[in-house]
ZAKOLTI-625999 format. One record per atom (N, C-alpha, C): residue in three letters; x negated, y negated, z. Coordinates in pm, whole numbers, padded with zeros to 5 digits, always signed. Example, Ala and Ser with C-alpha at 12.3 -4.5 7.8 and 13.67 -1.06 7.14 Angstrom:
BEGIN
Ala-01319+00569+00780
Ala-01230+00450+00780
Ala-01320+00330+00780
Ser-01285+00225+00708
Ser-01367+00106+00714
Ser-01290-00003+00787
! end
This chain:
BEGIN
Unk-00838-08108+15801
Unk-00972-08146+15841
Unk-01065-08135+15720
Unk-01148-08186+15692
Unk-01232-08220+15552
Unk-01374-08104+15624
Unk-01418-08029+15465
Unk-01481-07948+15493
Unk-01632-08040+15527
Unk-01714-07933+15631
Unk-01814-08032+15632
Unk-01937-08000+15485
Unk-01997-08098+15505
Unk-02098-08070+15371
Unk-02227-07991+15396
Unk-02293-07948+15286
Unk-02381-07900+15304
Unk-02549-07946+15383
Unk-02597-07890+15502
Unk-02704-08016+15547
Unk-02811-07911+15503
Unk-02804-07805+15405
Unk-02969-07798+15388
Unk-03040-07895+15320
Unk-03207-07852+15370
Unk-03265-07942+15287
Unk-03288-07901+15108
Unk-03346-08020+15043
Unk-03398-07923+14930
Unk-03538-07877+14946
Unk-03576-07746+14890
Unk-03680-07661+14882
Unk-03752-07634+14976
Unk-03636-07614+15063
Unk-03697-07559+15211
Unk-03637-07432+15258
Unk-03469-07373+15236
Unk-03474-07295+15302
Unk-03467-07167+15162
Unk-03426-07212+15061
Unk-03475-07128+14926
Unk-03493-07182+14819
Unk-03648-07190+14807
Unk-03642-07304+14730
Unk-03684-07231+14581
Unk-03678-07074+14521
Unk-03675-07052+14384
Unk-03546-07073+14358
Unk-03378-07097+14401
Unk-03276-07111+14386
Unk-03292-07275+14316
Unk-03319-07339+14385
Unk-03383-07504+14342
Unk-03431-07489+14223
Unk-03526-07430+14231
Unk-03591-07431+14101
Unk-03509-07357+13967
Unk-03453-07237+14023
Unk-03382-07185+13923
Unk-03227-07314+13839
Unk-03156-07327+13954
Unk-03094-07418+13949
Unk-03133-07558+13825
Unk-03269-07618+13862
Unk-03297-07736+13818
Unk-03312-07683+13672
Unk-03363-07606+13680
Unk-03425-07545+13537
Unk-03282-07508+13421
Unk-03194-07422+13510
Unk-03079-07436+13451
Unk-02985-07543+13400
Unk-02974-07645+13468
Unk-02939-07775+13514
Unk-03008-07849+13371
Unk-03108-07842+13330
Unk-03224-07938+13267
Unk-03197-07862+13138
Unk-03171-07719+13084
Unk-03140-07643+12937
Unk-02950-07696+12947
Unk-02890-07686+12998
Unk-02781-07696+12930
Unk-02701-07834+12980
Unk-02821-07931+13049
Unk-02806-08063+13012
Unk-02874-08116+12815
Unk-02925-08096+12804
Unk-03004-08036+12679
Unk-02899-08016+12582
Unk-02870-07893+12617
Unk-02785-07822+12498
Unk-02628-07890+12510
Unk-02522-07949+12622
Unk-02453-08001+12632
Unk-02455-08185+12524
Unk-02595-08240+12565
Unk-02616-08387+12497
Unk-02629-08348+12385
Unk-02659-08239+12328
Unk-02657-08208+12206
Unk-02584-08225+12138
Unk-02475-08173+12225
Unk-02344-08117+12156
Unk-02230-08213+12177
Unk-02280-08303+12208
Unk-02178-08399+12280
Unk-02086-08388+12347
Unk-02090-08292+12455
Unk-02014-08227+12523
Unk-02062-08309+12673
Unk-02006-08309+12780
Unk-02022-08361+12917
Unk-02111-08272+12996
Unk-02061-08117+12981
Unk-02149-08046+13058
Unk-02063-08013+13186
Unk-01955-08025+13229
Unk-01907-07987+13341
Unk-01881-07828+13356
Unk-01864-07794+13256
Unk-01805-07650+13227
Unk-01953-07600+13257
Unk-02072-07566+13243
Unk-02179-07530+13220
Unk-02270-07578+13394
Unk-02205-07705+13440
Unk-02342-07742+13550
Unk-02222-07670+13679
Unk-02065-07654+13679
Unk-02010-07622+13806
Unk-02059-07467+13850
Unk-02046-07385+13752
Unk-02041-07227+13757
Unk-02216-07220+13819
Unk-02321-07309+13771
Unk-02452-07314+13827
Unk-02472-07359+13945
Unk-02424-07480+13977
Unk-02384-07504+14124
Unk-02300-07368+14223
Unk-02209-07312+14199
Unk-02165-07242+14317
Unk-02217-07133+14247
Unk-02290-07115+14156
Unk-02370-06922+14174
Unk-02517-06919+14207
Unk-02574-07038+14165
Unk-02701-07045+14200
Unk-02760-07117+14291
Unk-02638-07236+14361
Unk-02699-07310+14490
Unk-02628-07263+14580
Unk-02499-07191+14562
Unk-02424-07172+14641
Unk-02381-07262+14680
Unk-02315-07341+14660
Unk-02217-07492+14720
Unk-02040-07445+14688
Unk-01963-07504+14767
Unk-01862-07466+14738
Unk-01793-07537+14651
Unk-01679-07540+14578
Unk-01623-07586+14420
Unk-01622-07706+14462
Unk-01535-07725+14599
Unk-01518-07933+14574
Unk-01660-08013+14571
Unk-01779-07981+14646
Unk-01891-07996+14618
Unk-01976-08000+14511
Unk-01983-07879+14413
Unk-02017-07835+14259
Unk-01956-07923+14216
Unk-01811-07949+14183
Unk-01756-08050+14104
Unk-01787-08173+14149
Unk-01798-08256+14229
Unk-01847-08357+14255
Unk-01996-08404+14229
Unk-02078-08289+14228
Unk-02243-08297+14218
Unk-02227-08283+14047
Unk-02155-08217+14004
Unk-02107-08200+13871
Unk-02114-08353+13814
Unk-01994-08441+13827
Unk-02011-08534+13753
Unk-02093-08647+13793
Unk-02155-08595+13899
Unk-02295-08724+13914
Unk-02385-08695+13829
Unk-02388-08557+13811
Unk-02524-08533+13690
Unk-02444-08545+13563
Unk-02289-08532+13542
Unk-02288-08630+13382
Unk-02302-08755+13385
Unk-02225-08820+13457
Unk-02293-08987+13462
Unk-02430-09003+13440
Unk-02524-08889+13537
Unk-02656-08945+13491
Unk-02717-08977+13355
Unk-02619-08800+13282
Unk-02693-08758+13165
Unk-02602-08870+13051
Unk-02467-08938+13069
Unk-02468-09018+12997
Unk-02514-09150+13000
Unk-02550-09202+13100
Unk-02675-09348+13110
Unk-02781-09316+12970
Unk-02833-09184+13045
Unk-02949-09165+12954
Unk-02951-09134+12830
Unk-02820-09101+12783
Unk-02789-09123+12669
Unk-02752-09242+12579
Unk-02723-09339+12655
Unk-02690-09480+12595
Unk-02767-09558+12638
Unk-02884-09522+12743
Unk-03014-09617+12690
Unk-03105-09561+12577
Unk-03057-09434+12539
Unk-03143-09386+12429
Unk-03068-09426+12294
Unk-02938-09453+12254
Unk-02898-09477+12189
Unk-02864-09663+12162
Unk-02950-09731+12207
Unk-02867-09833+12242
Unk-02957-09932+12128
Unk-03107-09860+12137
Unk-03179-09943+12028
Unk-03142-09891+11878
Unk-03056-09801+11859
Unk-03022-09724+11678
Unk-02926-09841+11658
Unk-02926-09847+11498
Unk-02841-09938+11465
Unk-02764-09872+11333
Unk-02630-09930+11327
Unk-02543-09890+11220
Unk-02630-09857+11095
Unk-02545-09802+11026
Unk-02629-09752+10860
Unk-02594-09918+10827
Unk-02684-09973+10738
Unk-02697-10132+10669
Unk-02687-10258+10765
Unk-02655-10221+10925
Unk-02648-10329+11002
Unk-02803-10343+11073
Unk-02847-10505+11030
Unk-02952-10493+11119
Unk-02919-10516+11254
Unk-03009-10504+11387
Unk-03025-10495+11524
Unk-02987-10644+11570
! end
């Protein structure tokens, strides 16, 4: 039987966890694009300690926020151009 999902809302039934969370979420999205790293290692362990979600959940919410954070990385990168190539 498939576990059911989580139906809280956000920032309703604790919502400094949210905030802690986002805030966490937002530095080592940061420090991950930095590093050119994905960030999975860094956003799962925040998901199940600070939202409390369980792993198949965390990992799944996991790589929706790398997909996000790599969009936003290749619309930020998309106007740079090679060393001597013009655009």
């Amino acid at each position: 039987m498939a576990d059911p999902l989580p139906n809280d809302r956000l920032f309703v039934s604790h919502p400094i966890f949210d905030v802690q969370a986002a805030l966490a979420i937002f530095f080592g999205a940061a420090i991950a694009a930095g590093g050119g790293l994905g960030g999975g290692g860094v956003f799962v362990p925040i998901y199940i300690l600070i939202q409390g979600l369980q792993p198949k959940f965390a990992a799944a919410l996991s790589q929706a926020t790398i997909f996000g954070g790599s969009v936003v990385n290749l619309l930020m990168n998309l106007r740079k151009s090679h060393h001597g190539v013009p655009l």
